[in-house]
C-alpha positions in Angstrom: -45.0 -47.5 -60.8 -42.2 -47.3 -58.5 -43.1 -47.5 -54.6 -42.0 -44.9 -52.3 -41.0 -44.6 -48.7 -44.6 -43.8 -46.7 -44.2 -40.9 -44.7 -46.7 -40.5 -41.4 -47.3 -36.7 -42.1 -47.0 -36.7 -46.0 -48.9 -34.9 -48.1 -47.3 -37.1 -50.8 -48.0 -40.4 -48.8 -48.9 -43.4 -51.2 -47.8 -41.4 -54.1 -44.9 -42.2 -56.4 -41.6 -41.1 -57.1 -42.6 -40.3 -61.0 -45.6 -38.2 -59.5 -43.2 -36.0 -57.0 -40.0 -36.9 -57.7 -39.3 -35.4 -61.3 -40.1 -32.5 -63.4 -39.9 -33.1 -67.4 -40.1 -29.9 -68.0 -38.1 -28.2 -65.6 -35.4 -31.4 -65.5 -35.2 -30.3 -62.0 -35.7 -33.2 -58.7 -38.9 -31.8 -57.2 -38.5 -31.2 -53.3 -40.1 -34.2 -51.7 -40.1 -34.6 -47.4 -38.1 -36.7 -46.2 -39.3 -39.6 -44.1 -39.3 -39.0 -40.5 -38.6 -42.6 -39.1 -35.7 -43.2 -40.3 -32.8 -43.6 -37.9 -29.0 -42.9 -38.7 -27.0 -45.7 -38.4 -23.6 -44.1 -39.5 -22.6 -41.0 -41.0 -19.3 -40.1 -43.6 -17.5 -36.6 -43.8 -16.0 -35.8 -47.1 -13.7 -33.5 -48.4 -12.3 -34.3 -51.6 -13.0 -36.8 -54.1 -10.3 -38.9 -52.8 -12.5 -39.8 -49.8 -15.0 -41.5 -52.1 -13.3 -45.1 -52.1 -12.7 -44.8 -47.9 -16.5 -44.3 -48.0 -17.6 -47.2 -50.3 -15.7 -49.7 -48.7 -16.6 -48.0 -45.5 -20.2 -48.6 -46.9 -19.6 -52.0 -47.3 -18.3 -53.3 -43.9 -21.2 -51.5 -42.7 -24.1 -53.0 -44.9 -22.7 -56.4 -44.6 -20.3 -56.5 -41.9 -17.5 -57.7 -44.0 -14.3 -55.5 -44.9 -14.2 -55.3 -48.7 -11.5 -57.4 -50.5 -9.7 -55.4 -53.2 -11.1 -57.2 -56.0 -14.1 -58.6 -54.5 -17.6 -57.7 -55.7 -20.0 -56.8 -53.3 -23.8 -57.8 -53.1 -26.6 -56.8 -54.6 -28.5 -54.2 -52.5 -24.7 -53.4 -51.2 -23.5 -52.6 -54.2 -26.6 -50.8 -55.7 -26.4 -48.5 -52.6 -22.7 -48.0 -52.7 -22.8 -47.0 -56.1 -25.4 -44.3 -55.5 -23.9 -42.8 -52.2 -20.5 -42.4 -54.6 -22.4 -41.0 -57.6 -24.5 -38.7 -55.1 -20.8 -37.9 -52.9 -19.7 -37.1 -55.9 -22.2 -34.7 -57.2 -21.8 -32.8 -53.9 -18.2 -32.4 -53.7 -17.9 -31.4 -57.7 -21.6 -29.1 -57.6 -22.0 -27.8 -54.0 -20.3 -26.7 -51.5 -17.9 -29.1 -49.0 -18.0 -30.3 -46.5 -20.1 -33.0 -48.0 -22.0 -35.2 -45.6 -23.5 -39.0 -46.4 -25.9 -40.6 -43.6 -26.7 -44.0 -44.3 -30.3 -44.4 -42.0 -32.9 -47.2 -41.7 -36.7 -47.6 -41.3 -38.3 -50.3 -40.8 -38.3 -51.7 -44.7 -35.8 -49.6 -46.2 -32.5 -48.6 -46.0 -31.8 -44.5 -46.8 -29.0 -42.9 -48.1 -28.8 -39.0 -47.2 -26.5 -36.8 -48.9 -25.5 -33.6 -48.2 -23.7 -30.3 -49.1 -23.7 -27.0 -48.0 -25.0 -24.8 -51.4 -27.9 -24.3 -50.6 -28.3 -21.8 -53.2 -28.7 -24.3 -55.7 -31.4 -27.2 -57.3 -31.0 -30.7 -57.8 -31.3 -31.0 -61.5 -31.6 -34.1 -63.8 -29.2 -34.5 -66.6 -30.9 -36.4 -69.4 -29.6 -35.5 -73.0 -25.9 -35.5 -72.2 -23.8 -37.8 -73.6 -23.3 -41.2 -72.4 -19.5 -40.5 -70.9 -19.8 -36.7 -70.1 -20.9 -37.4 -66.8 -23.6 -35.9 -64.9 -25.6 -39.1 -64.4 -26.2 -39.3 -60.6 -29.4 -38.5 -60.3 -30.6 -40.6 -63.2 -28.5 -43.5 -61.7 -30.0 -43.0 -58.1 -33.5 -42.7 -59.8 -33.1 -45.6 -62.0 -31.8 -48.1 -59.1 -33.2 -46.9 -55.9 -37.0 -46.8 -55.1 -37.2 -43.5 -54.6 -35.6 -40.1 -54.7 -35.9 -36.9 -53.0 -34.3 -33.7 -51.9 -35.0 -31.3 -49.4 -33.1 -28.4 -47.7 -32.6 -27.5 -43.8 -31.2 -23.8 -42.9 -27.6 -24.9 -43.8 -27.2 -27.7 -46.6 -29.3 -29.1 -49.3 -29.7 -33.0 -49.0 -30.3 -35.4 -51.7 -31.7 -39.1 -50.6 -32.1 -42.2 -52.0 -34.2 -45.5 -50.5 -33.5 -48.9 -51.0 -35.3 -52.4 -49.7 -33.9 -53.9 -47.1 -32.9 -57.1 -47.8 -31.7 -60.5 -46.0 -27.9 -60.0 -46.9 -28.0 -56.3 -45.4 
């Protein structure tokens, strides 16, 4: 089973992402809370899809304190979480409603990225017998490599997270 962040006032605390985060029959993300400790570290503005590669290598220099080389790879945990906050960024900007906002935040253990757009009219939902090509695979992707993955909505935008360990090299 995959762990998942512990929240202090959960009702989901010590539970799964599998058991909250995903409905089969629905292929909707379930609404999960989002964990209260986390602390923003540094936050991304986006417009149009053209501010995706500002915000990866933006990502980078953060995670690592490096600026990226043009042809250099980045680290593991880097690069996992890079690759999310650009599939997630990019759901946002094509599905909801701009401006679309990315928070990378931290507990203690994990690293968190927050992504956000403004339709709030709308459900996260999982993509699972398209194609391989047609797109739509952010969720799966952010599922597949993160350790978890929720969404929740506040008054004005509809936020989709992702958590990753913190590691040595971030």
């Amino acid at each position: 089973m995959a762990p998942t962040i512990r929240c202090a006032d959960s009702p989901t605390k010590g539970v799964s992402r599998r058991e909250i985060g995903y409905d089969k029959a629905m292929g909707k993300l379930s609404s999960s809370p989002f964990p209260p400790q986390a602390s923003e570290l540094r936050r991304w503005t986006l417009s149009e899809a053209a501010d995706l590669r500002a915000l990866r290598a933006s990502l980078h220099e953060e995670l690592t304190g490096d600026v990226l080389g043009e042809d250099e790879a980045l680290e593991e945990v880097p690069e996992l979480i890079a690759l999310i906050a650009t599939e997630l960024a990019t759901n946002a900007l094509r599905h909801g409603i701009p401006p679309t906002v990315v928070r990378l935040l931290a507990t203690d253990d994990h690293l968190v990225l927050d992504v956000a757009d403004h339709d709030v009219g709308s459900l996260p939902e999982l993509v699972e017998a398209r194609p391989v090509g047609d797109g739509g695979r952010g969720l799966e992707l952010a599922r597949a490599l993160s350790l978890d993955v929720g969404w929740y909505a506040t008054g004005t935008t509809k936020n989709i997270w992702a958590s990753f360990p913190r590691s040595a090299h971030v």
